[in-house]
C-alpha positions in Angstrom: 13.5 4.4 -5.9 13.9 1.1 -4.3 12.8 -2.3 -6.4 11.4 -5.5 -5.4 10.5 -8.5 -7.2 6.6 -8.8 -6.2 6.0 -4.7 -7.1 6.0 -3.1 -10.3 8.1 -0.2 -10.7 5.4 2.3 -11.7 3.8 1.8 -8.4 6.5 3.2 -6.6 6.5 6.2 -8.0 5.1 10.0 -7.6 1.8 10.8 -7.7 1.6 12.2 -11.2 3.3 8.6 -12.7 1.8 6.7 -10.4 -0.2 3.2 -11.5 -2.8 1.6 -9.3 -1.2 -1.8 -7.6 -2.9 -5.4 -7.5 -4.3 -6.8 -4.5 -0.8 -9.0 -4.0 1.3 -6.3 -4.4 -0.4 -4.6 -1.5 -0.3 -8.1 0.1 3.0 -8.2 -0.5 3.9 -4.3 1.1 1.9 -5.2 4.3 4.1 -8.5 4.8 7.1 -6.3 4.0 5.8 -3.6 6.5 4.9 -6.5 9.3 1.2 -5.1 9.2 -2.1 -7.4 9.4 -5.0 -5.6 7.3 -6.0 -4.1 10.9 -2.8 -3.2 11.8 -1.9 -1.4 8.7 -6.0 0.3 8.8 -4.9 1.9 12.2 -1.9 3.1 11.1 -3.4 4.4 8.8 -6.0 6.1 10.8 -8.9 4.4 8.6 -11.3 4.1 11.6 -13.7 1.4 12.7 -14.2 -0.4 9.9 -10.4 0.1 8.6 -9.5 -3.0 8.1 -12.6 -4.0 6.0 -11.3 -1.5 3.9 -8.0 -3.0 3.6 -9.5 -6.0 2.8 -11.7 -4.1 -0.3 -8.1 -3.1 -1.5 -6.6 -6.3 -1.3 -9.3 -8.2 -3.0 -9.4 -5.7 -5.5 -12.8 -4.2 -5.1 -12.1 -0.6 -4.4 -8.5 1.2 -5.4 -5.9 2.4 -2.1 -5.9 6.0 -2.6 -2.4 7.1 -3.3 -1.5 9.0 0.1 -2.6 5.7 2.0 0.2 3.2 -0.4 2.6 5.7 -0.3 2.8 5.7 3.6 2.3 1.3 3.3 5.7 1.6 1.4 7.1 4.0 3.7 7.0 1.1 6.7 7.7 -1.7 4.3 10.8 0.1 3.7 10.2 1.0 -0.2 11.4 4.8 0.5 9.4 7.7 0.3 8.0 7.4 -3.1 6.5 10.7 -3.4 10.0 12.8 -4.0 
């Protein structure tokens, strides 16, 4: 498992172990990742209103779903935190 500074360590991990991250800590993956909210919302194949729903996550009023932060870290370069 990789660390950074701006992430807690328990979201970086597996599914099971997993904790929810803030808003800035998925701020802070996208910047790591190069991603704007709609960027990262068509990568992650979120649709037509994707990036609204990036925008829920950041400001904290609905959770990322664990498959969709796990692939953010993946292109910010945080490993493959599901193994």
């Amino acid at each position: 498992m990789i660390n950074h500074p701006n992430i807690r360590r328990e979201c970086l991990r597996p599914a099971e172990n997993w904790t929810q991250p803030t808003g800035e800590e998925i701020r802070e993956v996208l910047r790591l990742a190069g991603l704007t909210g709609g960027r990262a919302a068509k990568a992650l194949g979120l649709g037509a209103k994707g990036d609204r729903t990036v925008r829920r996550w950041i400001g904290e009023d609905s959770q990322i779903p664990y498959a969709a932060w796990s692939i953010l870290c993946d292109l910010a370069g945080l490993g493959i935190i599901w193994k």
